[in-house]
N, C-alpha and C positions, 0 to 999 in steps of 0.2 A: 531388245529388238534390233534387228539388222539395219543397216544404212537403205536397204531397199525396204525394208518393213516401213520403214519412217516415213520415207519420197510417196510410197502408194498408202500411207493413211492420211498425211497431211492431204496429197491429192482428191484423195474421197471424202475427206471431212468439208476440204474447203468450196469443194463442190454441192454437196448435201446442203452447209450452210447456206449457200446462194440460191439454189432450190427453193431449200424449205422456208425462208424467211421472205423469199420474194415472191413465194405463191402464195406465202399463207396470208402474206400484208396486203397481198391485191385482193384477194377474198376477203379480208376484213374486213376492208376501206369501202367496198362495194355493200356491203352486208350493214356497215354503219351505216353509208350514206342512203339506204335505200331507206331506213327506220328513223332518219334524224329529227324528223319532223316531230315524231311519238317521241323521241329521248326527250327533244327542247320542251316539249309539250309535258312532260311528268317533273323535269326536274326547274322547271320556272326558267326557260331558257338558258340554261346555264351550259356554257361549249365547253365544257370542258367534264360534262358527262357522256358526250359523245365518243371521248378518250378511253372514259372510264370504261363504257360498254365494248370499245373493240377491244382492250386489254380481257377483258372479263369472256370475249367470243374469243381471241387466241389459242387457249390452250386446245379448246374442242376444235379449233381448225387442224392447228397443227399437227393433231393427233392422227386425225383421218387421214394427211398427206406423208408422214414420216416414214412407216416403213418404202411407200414407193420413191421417196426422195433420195430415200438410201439406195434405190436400186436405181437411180438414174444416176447420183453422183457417183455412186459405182464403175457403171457402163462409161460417162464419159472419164473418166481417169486412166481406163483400163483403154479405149480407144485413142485417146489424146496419147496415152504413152505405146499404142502399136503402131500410131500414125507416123511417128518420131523414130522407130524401128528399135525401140527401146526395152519392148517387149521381147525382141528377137536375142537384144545381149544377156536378159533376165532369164530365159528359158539354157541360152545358152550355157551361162555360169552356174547351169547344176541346180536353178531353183524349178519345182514342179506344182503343178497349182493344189498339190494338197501342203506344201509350203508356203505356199503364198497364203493360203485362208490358215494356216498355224498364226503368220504373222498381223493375220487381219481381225483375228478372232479377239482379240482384246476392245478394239474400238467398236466392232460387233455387239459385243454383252456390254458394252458403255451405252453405247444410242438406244438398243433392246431397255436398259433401264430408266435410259430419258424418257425414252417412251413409258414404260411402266408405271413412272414418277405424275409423268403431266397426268396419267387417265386415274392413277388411285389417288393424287391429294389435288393435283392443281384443278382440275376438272368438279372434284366435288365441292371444292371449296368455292367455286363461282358460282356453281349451280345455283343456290339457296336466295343470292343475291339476283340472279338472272331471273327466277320464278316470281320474285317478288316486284319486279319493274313489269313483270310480264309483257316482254316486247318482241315482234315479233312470233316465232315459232312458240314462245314460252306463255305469248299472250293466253293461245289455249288451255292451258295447264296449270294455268296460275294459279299459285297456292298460299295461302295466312293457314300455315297449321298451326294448334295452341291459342289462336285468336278469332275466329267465327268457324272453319269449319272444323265438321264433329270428324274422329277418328272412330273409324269405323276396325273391328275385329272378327276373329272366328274360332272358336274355341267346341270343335268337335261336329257337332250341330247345332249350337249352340251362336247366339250372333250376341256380337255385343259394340254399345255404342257409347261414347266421352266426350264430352265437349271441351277437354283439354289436360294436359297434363304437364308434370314437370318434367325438366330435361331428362334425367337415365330412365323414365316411362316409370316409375315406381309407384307414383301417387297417379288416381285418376280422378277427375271432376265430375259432377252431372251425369253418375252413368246409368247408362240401362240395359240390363239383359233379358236378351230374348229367348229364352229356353225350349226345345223344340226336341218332338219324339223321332226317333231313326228316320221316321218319312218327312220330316218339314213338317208337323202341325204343331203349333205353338202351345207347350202345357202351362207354361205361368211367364210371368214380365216380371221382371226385379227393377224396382226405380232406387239409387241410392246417390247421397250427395257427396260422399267419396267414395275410393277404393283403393286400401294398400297394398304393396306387394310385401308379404311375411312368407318369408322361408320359400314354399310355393305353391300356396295360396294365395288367395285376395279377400282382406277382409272388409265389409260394406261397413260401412257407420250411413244412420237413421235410413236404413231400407224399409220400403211400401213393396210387398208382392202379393200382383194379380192374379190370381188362376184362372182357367180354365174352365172352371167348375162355376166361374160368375159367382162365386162367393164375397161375401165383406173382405175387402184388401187387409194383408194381416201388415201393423205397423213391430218392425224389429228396431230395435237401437244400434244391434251389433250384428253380423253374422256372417258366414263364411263362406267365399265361393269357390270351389277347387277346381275350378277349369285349369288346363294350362297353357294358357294363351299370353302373348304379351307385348303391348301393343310397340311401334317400331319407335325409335328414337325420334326426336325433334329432330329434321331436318332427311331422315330419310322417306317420311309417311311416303310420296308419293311412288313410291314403291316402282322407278324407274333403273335397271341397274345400270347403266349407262352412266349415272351419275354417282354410281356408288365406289368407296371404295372396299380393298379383298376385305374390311376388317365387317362394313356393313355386310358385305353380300355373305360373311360366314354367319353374322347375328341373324340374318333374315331366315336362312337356310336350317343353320339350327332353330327357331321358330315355325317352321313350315311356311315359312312366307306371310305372315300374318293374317293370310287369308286375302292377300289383296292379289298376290301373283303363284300361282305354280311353284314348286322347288324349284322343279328340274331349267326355270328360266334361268334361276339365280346361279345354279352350278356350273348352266353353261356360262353365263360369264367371269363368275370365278377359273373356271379354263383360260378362258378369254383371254383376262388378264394376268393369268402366268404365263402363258406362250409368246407374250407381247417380250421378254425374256429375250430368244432366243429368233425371233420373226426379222429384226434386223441383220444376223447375221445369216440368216435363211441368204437371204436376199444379195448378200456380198456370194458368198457361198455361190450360188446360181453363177453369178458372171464370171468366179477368176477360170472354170474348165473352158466356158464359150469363148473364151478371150484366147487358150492356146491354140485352138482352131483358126486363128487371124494372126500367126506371129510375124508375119509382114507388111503389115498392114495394108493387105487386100481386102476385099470384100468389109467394109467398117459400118454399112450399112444395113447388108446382114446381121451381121453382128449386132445392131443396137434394135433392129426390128427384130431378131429373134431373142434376144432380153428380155426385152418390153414386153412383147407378147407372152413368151413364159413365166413375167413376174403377173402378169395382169391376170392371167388364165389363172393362176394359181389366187389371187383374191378374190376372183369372181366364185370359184368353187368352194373358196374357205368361206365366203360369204354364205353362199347357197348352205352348206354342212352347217354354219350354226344358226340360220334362220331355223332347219327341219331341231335342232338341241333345244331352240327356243321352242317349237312347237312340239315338241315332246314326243317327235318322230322315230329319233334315234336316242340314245345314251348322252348325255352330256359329253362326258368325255371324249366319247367317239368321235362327236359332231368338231371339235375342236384340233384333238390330237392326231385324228386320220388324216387330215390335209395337210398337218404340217411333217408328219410321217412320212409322209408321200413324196412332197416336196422335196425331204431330204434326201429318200431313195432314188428320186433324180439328179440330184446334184452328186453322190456316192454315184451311179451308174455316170454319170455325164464326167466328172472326174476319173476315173478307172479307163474310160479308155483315151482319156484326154493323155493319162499317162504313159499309155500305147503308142503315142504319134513321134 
């Protein structure tokens, strides 16, 4: 990388970092102190679960502010160095801003996979811990899967219910199938006291099934249920993809969502988080054409209002595109990939005649 490649990534990085760590610490600190009362209260007053909890909100803060961190530390780097007419020696010696985003593109798919990193492990890794203190936001949702509540399934028309299982879902506890004709009317109840996964069946040991028919319940020892259902891993049940990582949202997807959520949520977020990739350098991308538009540092104010505004517009639409993916509006992919397609056709058209001036 070039001497100027260097000056304008240290600039953006060290910018970003001040950003992102001192928006995300004031959000924390407010988001702890507003709950502190419920932390001291669950964990015997002990202050230094209140540490534990902002550490454990961190990465889900950080996450939601990062790509726009990166487009602010951006924009000031790129104005701080037009203000200084520094811009103006950089354009001069031959460099053009689809060189400048050649040279930016490496720290771009760096922070693209920080971000990638926090939403597939660090994110899900706190989750499990956060549902379980159920504080705050989490209070409603709170979840003991494998310990009082039942997991519920769906296997065709067919519903089926466990009051626990072991970790890879293989074995299930206490279960009972409800078995049901094309329209919903229940032909027989299976009660069994386990159920293993063989090959790809489930086989019951000491199954009781009712019929329909109000006949004497027939007692089996052994028998075999060939639905192909399977209920979701410890720690994913509540079937929130936000908190999953790409490996869950593939398990879920190939399951059919276990019957707790739609596919098509799950694939949109599987988009989701591959585009998070390449979403940071979107973002640098946008500012280095608007920046040769200012190479005397006039108009800097423009400059950062028109930024701002086109990085903002551009989330508030990639927003809107994957609410309609979640609601099964559009394609998944569409709902994901079209904004940031778009995105790019702007910054390709906003560069091309950047390179005209």
């Amino acid at each position: 990388m070039s001497i100027v490649g260097w000056m304008i990534t240290r600039m953006v990085v060290t910018r970003f970092l001040m950003i992102l760590f001192g928006l995300s610490l004031f959000i924390v600190t407010l988001d702890a102190m507003t709950y502190a009362n419920d932390i001291l209260a669950l964990k015997n007053n002990d202050v230094n679960a209140i540490l534990i909890y902002a550490a454990l909100r961190l990465p889900s803060i950080m996450s939601s502010f990062l790509p726009f961190c990166v487009l602010l530390g951006t924009l000031l780097a790129l104005m701080e160095l037009s203000y200084r007419n520094e811009m103006t020696a950089i354009w001069g010696a031959g460099q053009s801003p689809l060189s400048i985003m050649i040279l930016l593109f490496p720290i771009g798919l760096f922070l693209g996979g920080v971000n990638f990193l926090i939403n597939d492990q660090a994110i899900p890794r706190a989750a499990p811990i956060l549902h379980e203190w159920g504080i705050g936001d989490y209070g409603q949702k709170k979840l003991k899967l494998g310990e009082n509540d039942p997991i519920w399934m769906r296997s065709g028309s067919d519903i089926l219910r466990a009051a626990s299982s072991n970790a890879p879902a293989t074995k299930l506890e206490d279960v009972v199938i409800f078995r049901r004709d094309a329209d919903g009317l229940l032909l027989e109840q299976i009660h069994a006291e386990t159920a293993t996964l063989v090959g790809d069946r489930w086989e019951l040991t000491h199954a009781v099934v009712y019929t329909r028919a109000q006949m004497a319940p027939a007692h089996v020892d052994r028998m075999v249920y060939s639905g192909t259902i399977r209920p979701a891993a410890k720690g994913a049940r509540s079937g929130d993809p936000e908190e999953m990582s790409v490996k869950e949202l593939s398990y879920f997807i190939d399951n059919a969502g276990f019957g707790i959520k739609p596919t098509y949520l799950y694939e949109t977020w599987r988009f989701k988080r591959l585009s998070l990739f390449i979403s940071s350098f979107l973002m640098i991308a946008l500012c280095v054409p608007l920046a040769s538009r200012f190479r005397r540092g006039g108009g800097l104010g423009m400059f950062f209002i028109l930024g701002v505004g086109l990085g903002w517009g551009y989330f508030i639409v990639e927003g809107i595109a994957q609410t309609m993916g979640e609601l099964g509006f559009v394609p998944p992919w569409m709902s994901i990939w079209v904004p940031v397609a778009a995105l790019a056709a702007l910054t390709t058209s906003l560069t091309l005649k950047a390179d005209t001036l």
